[in-house]
Steps between C-alpha positions, in 0.01 A plus 500: 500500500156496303664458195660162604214381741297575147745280299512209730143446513539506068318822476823635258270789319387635839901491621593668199301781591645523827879475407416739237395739772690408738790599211379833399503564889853417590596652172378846578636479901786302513620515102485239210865333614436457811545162708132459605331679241712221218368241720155584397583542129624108544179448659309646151722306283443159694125600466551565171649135473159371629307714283702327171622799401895394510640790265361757790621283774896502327478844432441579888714228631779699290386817608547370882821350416657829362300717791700260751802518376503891470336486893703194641821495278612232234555232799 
């Protein structure tokens, strides 16, 4: 929630630290593929976006993309 409060009032470096927290923290309790903790890696990558680094930003949006269809299934 800090993350995105962060990136709304255009503070994208200080949300990047927080989804990349907030990442390492769901990774380690809940696992890298799962629902909530991908949701936060597509909260990095939009940072990411806003941070002009676009190459990072794909290569977590496709990341997320494979994570939910290994949690979630292919529809």
């Amino acid at each position: 929630a800090l993350g995105v409060t962060l990136s709304e009032l255009g503070d994208a470096a200080s949300a990047e630290r927080q989804f990349g927290r907030a990442r390492a923290i769901l990774t380690e309790r809940l696992g890298p593929h799962h629902p909530i903790t991908l949701k936060s890696v597509n909260n990095l990558a939009s940072s990411y976006y806003a941070l002009s680094r676009p190459a990072d930003a794909l290569k977590l949006h496709e990341e997320v993309l494979l994570g939910y269809k290994r949690a979630l299934g292919p529809d």
